[in-house]
C-alpha positions in Angstrom: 24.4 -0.8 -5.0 21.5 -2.7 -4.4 23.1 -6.4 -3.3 24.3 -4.3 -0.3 21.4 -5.3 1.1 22.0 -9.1 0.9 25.5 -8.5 2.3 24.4 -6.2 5.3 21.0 -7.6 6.9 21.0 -10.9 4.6 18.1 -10.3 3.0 17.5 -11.1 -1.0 17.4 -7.2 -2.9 15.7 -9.5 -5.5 13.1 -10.6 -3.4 12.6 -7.6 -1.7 12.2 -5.6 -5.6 9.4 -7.8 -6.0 7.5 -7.7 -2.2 8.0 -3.5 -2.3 9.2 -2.3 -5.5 6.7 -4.2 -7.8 4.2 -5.5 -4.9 3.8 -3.1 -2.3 4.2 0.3 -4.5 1.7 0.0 -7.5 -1.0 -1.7 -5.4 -0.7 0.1 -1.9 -3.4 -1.5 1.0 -5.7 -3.3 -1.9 -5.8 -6.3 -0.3 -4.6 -9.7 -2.5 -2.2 -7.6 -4.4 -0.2 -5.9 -1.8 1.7 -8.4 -0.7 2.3 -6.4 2.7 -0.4 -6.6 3.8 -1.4 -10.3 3.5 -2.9 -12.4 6.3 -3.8 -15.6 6.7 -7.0 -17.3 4.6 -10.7 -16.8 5.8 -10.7 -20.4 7.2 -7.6 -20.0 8.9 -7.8 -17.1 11.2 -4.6 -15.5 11.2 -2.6 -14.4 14.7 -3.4 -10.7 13.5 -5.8 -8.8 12.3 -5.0 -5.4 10.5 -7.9 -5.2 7.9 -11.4 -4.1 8.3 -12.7 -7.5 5.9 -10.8 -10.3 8.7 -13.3 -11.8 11.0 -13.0 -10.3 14.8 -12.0 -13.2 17.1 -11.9 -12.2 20.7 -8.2 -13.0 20.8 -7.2 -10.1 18.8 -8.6 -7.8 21.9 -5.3 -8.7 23.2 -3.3 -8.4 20.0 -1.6 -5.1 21.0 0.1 -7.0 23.7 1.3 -10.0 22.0 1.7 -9.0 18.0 4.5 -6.2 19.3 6.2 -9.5 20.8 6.2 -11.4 17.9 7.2 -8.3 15.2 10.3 -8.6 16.9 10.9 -12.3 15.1 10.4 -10.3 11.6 14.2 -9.9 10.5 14.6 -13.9 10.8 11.3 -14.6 8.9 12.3 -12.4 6.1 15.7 -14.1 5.6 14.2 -17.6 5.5 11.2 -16.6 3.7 13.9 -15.3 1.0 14.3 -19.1 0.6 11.0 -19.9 -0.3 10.1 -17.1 -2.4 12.8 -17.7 -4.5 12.3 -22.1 -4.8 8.8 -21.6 -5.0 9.0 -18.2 -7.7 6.0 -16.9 -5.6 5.1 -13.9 -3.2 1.2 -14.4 -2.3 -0.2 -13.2 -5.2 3.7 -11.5 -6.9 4.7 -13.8 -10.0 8.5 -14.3 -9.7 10.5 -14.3 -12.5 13.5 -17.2 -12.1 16.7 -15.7 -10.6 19.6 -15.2 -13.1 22.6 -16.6 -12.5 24.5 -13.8 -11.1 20.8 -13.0 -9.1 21.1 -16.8 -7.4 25.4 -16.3 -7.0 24.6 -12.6 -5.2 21.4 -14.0 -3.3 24.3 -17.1 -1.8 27.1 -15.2 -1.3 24.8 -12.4 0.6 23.7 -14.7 3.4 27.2 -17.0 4.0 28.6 -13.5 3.8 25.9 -12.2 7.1 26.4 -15.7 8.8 30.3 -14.8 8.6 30.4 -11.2 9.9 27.4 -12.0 12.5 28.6 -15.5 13.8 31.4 -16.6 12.2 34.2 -14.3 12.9 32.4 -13.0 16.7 32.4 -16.7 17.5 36.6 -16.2 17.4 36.4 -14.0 20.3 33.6 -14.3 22.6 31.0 -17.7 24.1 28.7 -19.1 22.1 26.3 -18.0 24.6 27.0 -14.3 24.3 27.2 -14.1 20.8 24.0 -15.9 20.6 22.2 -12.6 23.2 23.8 -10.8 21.4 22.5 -11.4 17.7 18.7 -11.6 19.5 18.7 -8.3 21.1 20.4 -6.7 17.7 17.8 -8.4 15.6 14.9 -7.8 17.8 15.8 -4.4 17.9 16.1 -4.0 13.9 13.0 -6.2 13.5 10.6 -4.1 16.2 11.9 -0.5 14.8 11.1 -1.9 10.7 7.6 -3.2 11.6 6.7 0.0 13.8 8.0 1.8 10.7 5.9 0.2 8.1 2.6 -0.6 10.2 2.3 3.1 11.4 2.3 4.2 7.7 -0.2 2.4 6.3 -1.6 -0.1 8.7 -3.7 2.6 10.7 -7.6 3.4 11.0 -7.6 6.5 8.8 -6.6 5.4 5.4 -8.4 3.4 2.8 -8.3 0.2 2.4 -9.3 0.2 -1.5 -11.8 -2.9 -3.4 -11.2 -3.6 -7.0 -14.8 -3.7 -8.7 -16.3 -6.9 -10.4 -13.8 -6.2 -13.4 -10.9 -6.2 -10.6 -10.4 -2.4 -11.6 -9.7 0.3 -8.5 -11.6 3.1 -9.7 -8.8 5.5 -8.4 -6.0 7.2 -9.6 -2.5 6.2 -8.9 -1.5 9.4 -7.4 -4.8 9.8 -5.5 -4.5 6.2 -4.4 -1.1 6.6 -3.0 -2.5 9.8 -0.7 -5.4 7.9 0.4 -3.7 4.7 1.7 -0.1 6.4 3.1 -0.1 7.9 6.7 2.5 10.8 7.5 3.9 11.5 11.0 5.9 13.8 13.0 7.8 15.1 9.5 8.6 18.6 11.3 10.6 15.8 13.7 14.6 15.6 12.8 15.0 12.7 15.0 11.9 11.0 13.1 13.0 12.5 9.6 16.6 11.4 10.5 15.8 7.4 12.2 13.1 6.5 9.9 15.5 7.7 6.9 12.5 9.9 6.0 9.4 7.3 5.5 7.7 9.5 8.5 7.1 11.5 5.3 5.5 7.9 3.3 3.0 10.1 1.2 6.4 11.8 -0.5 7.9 8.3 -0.6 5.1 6.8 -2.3 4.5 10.2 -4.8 8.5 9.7 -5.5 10.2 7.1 -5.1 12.9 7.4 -7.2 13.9 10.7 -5.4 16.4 10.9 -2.8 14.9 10.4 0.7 16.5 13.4 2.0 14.5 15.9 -0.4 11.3 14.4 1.2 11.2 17.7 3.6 10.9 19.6 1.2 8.6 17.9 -1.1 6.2 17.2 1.8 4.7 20.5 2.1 4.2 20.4 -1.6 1.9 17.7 -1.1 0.0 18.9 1.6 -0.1 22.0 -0.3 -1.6 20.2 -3.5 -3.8 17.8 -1.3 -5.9 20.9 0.2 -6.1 22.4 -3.0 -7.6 19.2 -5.0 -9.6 18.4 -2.0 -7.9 15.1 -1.1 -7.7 14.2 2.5 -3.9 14.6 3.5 -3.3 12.0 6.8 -1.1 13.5 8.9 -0.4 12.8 12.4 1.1 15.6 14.7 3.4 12.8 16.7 5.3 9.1 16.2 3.6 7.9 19.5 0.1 9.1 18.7 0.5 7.4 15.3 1.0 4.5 17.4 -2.1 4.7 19.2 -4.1 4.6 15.7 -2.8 1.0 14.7 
Protein backbone atom coordinates (compact mmCIF):
# COMPACT_ATOMS: atom_id res chain seq x y z
CA UNK A 1 0.00 0.00 0.00
CA UNK A 2 2.86 1.85 0.67
CA UNK A 3 4.56 2.26 -3.12
CA UNK A 4 1.37 4.31 -3.69
CA UNK A 5 3.28 6.89 -2.71
CA UNK A 6 5.96 6.58 -5.48
CA UNK A 7 3.15 6.23 -8.03
CA UNK A 8 1.05 9.34 -6.80
CA UNK A 9 3.50 12.31 -5.85
CA UNK A 10 6.80 10.43 -7.12
CA UNK A 11 8.38 10.27 -4.08
CA UNK A 12 10.58 7.07 -2.90
CA UNK A 13 8.12 5.27 0.28
CA UNK A 14 11.73 3.76 0.92
CA UNK A 15 13.28 6.86 1.44
CA UNK A 16 10.69 8.51 3.04
CA UNK A 17 10.53 5.17 5.89
CA UNK A 18 13.84 6.10 6.60
CA UNK A 19 13.63 10.37 6.73
CA UNK A 20 10.16 9.95 9.01
CA UNK A 21 9.53 6.48 9.97
CA UNK A 22 13.03 5.67 11.36
CA UNK A 23 14.56 9.44 11.37
CA UNK A 24 12.15 11.81 12.25
CA UNK A 25 9.88 9.49 14.79
CA UNK A 26 12.39 8.00 17.40
CA UNK A 27 14.57 11.24 17.55
CA UNK A 28 11.84 14.02 17.28
CA UNK A 29 13.72 17.97 17.22
CA UNK A 30 17.29 16.53 18.72
CA UNK A 31 19.12 18.09 16.41
CA UNK A 32 21.83 15.72 14.14
CA UNK A 33 19.49 12.81 14.47
CA UNK A 34 16.29 14.21 13.17
CA UNK A 35 16.85 14.42 9.86
CA UNK A 36 13.95 17.06 9.61
CA UNK A 37 15.24 19.29 11.03
CA UNK A 38 18.68 19.62 9.50
CA UNK A 39 20.27 22.82 8.34
CA UNK A 40 23.18 23.73 6.88
CA UNK A 41 26.85 23.41 8.73
CA UNK A 42 28.10 26.10 11.29
CA UNK A 43 30.55 27.50 8.62
CA UNK A 44 28.01 27.57 6.03
CA UNK A 45 25.09 29.60 7.25
CA UNK A 46 22.15 28.09 6.00
CA UNK A 47 19.15 30.23 4.05
CA UNK A 48 17.00 29.46 7.30
CA UNK A 49 17.20 29.35 10.61
CA UNK A 50 14.69 27.32 12.73
CA UNK A 51 16.86 26.26 15.80
CA UNK A 52 17.79 28.19 18.77
CA UNK A 53 21.92 26.82 18.45
CA UNK A 54 22.20 28.53 14.45
CA UNK A 55 23.96 31.70 14.51
CA UNK A 56 21.51 34.94 13.92
CA UNK A 57 22.50 36.66 10.60
CA UNK A 58 20.60 39.76 9.96
CA UNK A 59 19.19 38.15 6.80
CA UNK A 60 16.97 35.89 8.59
CA UNK A 61 14.99 39.19 9.99
CA UNK A 62 13.48 38.86 6.70
CA UNK A 63 13.14 35.04 6.50
CA UNK A 64 9.34 35.08 7.03
CA UNK A 65 9.10 36.80 3.63
CA UNK A 66 11.31 34.79 1.56
CA UNK A 67 11.50 31.06 3.25
CA UNK A 68 7.48 30.79 2.59
CA UNK A 69 8.62 31.50 -1.21
CA UNK A 70 11.04 29.03 -1.34
CA UNK A 71 8.94 26.06 0.67
CA UNK A 72 6.97 26.08 -2.26
CA UNK A 73 10.07 24.41 -4.34
CA UNK A 74 9.86 21.44 -1.53
CA UNK A 75 7.86 18.72 -3.66
CA UNK A 76 10.68 19.00 -6.55
CA UNK A 77 13.59 18.83 -3.95
CA UNK A 78 12.19 15.77 -2.43
CA UNK A 79 11.79 13.87 -5.68
CA UNK A 80 15.44 14.58 -6.79
CA UNK A 81 16.78 14.30 -3.38
CA UNK A 82 15.18 10.59 -3.59
CA UNK A 83 18.06 10.26 -6.07
CA UNK A 84 20.73 10.91 -3.99
CA UNK A 85 19.66 9.42 -0.85
CA UNK A 86 19.35 6.27 -2.45
CA UNK A 87 23.11 6.44 -4.74
CA UNK A 88 24.76 7.81 -1.84
CA UNK A 89 22.83 5.17 1.01
CA UNK A 90 22.72 8.35 3.25
CA UNK A 91 20.08 10.81 4.94
CA UNK A 92 22.31 13.36 7.10
CA UNK A 93 23.01 11.43 9.78
CA UNK A 94 20.16 8.11 8.63
CA UNK A 95 22.40 4.99 7.54
CA UNK A 96 20.58 3.45 4.46
CA UNK A 97 20.37 0.06 4.00
CA UNK A 98 20.94 -0.80 -0.06
CA UNK A 99 17.61 -1.00 -1.94
CA UNK A 100 16.40 -4.54 -2.85
CA UNK A 101 15.68 -5.32 -6.06
CA UNK A 102 12.02 -5.04 -6.09
CA UNK A 103 12.75 -1.63 -3.70
CA UNK A 104 15.08 -0.11 -6.84
CA UNK A 105 12.18 -1.70 -9.69
CA UNK A 106 9.22 0.12 -7.41
CA UNK A 107 11.45 3.35 -6.68
CA UNK A 108 11.87 3.50 -11.15
CA UNK A 109 8.70 2.53 -12.04
CA UNK A 110 7.17 5.16 -9.32
CA UNK A 111 8.73 8.26 -10.99
CA UNK A 112 8.45 7.27 -15.07
CA UNK A 113 4.97 6.33 -13.81
CA UNK A 114 4.43 10.45 -12.21
CA UNK A 115 6.36 11.87 -15.26
CA UNK A 116 3.61 9.89 -17.48
CA UNK A 117 0.36 10.87 -15.73
CA UNK A 118 1.72 14.58 -15.02
CA UNK A 119 3.50 15.34 -18.42
CA UNK A 120 3.31 12.71 -20.61
CA UNK A 121 -0.19 11.96 -21.35
CA UNK A 122 -1.44 16.11 -20.62
CA UNK A 123 1.19 16.94 -23.19
CA UNK A 124 -1.40 14.95 -25.80
CA UNK A 125 -3.92 17.47 -25.15
CA UNK A 126 -2.87 20.80 -24.18
CA UNK A 127 0.69 23.45 -24.95
CA UNK A 128 3.66 22.80 -23.49
CA UNK A 129 3.30 26.11 -21.95
CA UNK A 130 0.12 25.34 -20.12
CA UNK A 131 0.99 22.15 -18.93
CA UNK A 132 4.19 23.48 -17.69
CA UNK A 133 1.75 26.54 -15.27
CA UNK A 134 0.01 24.03 -14.71
CA UNK A 135 2.34 21.40 -12.94
CA UNK A 136 3.98 24.73 -10.96
CA UNK A 137 0.87 26.02 -9.44
CA UNK A 138 -0.22 22.14 -8.48
CA UNK A 139 3.15 21.59 -7.02
CA UNK A 140 3.60 24.85 -5.32
CA UNK A 141 0.37 24.34 -3.86
CA UNK A 142 1.14 20.66 -2.54
CA UNK A 143 4.64 21.83 -1.54
CA UNK A 144 3.51 25.21 0.62
CA UNK A 145 0.36 23.22 2.39
CA UNK A 146 3.14 20.00 3.45
CA UNK A 147 5.81 22.42 4.77
CA UNK A 148 3.13 24.66 6.64
CA UNK A 149 1.95 21.33 7.93
CA UNK A 150 5.19 19.98 9.31
CA UNK A 151 6.88 23.42 10.44
CA UNK A 152 3.81 24.44 12.58
CA UNK A 153 4.07 21.15 14.49
CA UNK A 154 7.26 21.11 15.57
CA UNK A 155 9.25 23.96 14.23
CA UNK A 156 7.65 26.54 16.69
CA UNK A 157 8.98 28.52 19.89
CA UNK A 158 7.26 26.53 22.57
CA UNK A 159 8.65 23.03 22.31
CA UNK A 160 12.00 21.61 23.25
CA UNK A 161 14.55 21.37 21.30
CA UNK A 162 16.33 18.35 23.29
CA UNK A 163 20.68 17.96 23.78
CA UNK A 164 22.03 14.43 24.11
CA UNK A 165 24.53 14.62 27.18
CA UNK A 166 28.35 13.91 26.82
CA UNK A 167 27.43 10.07 26.53
CA UNK A 168 25.01 11.21 23.54
CA UNK A 169 22.01 9.94 25.85
CA UNK A 170 18.62 12.34 26.02
CA UNK A 171 17.79 11.97 29.53
CA UNK A 172 14.04 11.77 28.61
CA UNK A 173 11.54 9.37 28.02
CA UNK A 174 10.26 8.49 24.71
CA UNK A 175 6.72 9.18 25.47
CA UNK A 176 7.63 12.42 27.38
CA UNK A 177 9.92 13.34 24.60
CA UNK A 178 7.38 13.01 21.97
CA UNK A 179 4.86 15.62 24.12
CA UNK A 180 7.52 17.99 24.66
CA UNK A 181 8.80 18.53 21.07
CA UNK A 182 5.03 17.99 19.08
CA UNK A 183 2.75 21.20 18.80
CA UNK A 184 -1.15 20.61 18.42
CA UNK A 185 -3.57 23.03 16.74
CA UNK A 186 -7.05 23.82 16.12
CA UNK A 187 -8.00 19.82 16.78
CA UNK A 188 -11.74 20.92 17.76
CA UNK A 189 -11.38 22.20 13.77
CA UNK A 190 -13.08 19.64 11.05
CA UNK A 191 -11.72 21.45 8.29
CA UNK A 192 -8.07 21.25 10.03
CA UNK A 193 -8.79 17.57 11.40
CA UNK A 194 -10.15 16.85 7.87
CA UNK A 195 -7.12 18.83 5.36
CA UNK A 196 -4.20 18.11 7.48
CA UNK A 197 -5.52 14.28 7.58
CA UNK A 198 -5.33 14.72 11.39
CA UNK A 199 -1.56 15.78 12.10
CA UNK A 200 -3.23 19.12 13.67
CA UNK A 201 -3.49 16.50 16.47
CA UNK A 202 0.83 15.64 15.96
CA UNK A 203 1.04 14.76 19.81
CA UNK A 204 -1.53 11.62 19.02
CA UNK A 205 0.47 11.07 15.83
CA UNK A 206 3.63 10.86 17.49
CA UNK A 207 2.08 8.74 20.86
CA UNK A 208 0.48 6.36 17.89
CA UNK A 209 1.57 6.00 14.99
CA UNK A 210 0.45 2.91 13.90
CA UNK A 211 -3.23 3.88 14.68
CA UNK A 212 -5.51 5.13 12.15
CA UNK A 213 -5.41 8.95 11.73
CA UNK A 214 -9.02 9.21 12.05
CA UNK A 215 -9.10 7.88 15.80
CA UNK A 216 -6.77 10.87 16.62
CA UNK A 217 -10.05 12.91 17.95
CA UNK A 218 -10.59 10.83 20.10
CA UNK A 219 -7.37 9.89 21.45
CA UNK A 220 -6.38 13.63 21.74
CA UNK A 221 -8.26 14.47 24.80
CA UNK A 222 -6.79 11.34 26.27
CA UNK A 223 -3.53 12.93 26.05
CA UNK A 224 -4.31 16.22 27.26
CA UNK A 225 -6.15 14.38 29.91
CA UNK A 226 -2.84 12.31 30.91
CA UNK A 227 -0.53 15.35 30.23
CA UNK A 228 -2.28 17.48 33.16
CA UNK A 229 -2.32 14.71 35.35
CA UNK A 230 1.56 13.78 35.04
CA UNK A 231 2.41 17.40 34.98
CA UNK A 232 3.78 17.52 31.44
CA UNK A 233 3.22 20.71 29.55
CA UNK A 234 0.61 19.76 26.73
CA UNK A 235 1.31 22.53 23.58
CA UNK A 236 -1.77 23.35 22.21
CA UNK A 237 -2.66 26.18 20.20
CA UNK A 238 -6.39 27.43 20.07
CA UNK A 239 -6.05 28.32 15.99
CA UNK A 240 -4.01 27.07 12.55
CA UNK A 241 -3.18 30.94 11.92
CA UNK A 242 -1.97 31.68 15.36
CA UNK A 243 0.22 28.56 15.17
CA UNK A 244 1.59 30.29 12.29
CA UNK A 245 2.53 33.34 14.06
CA UNK A 246 4.70 31.11 16.55
CA UNK A 247 7.13 29.80 13.74
Amino acid sequence: VGSVHDFHSGTSIHVWRYQHVLGHHPFTNIDGADPDIVTAAAEVPDIRRIKWNQHWLPRYFYQHIYVPMLYCFLGIKIRLQDFYILFTLRNSNIRVNPPTTTQWLMFLCGKMFYLTIRFIIPYQFMPLTSLLLYNVIADMVFSYWLALIFQISHVVSEVEWPKPDKDNVVDMDWAELQVATTHDYATDSWFWTVFTGALNHQTAHHLFPGVIQSHYPKITPIVKQTCEEFGLKYHYTETALEALGRQ
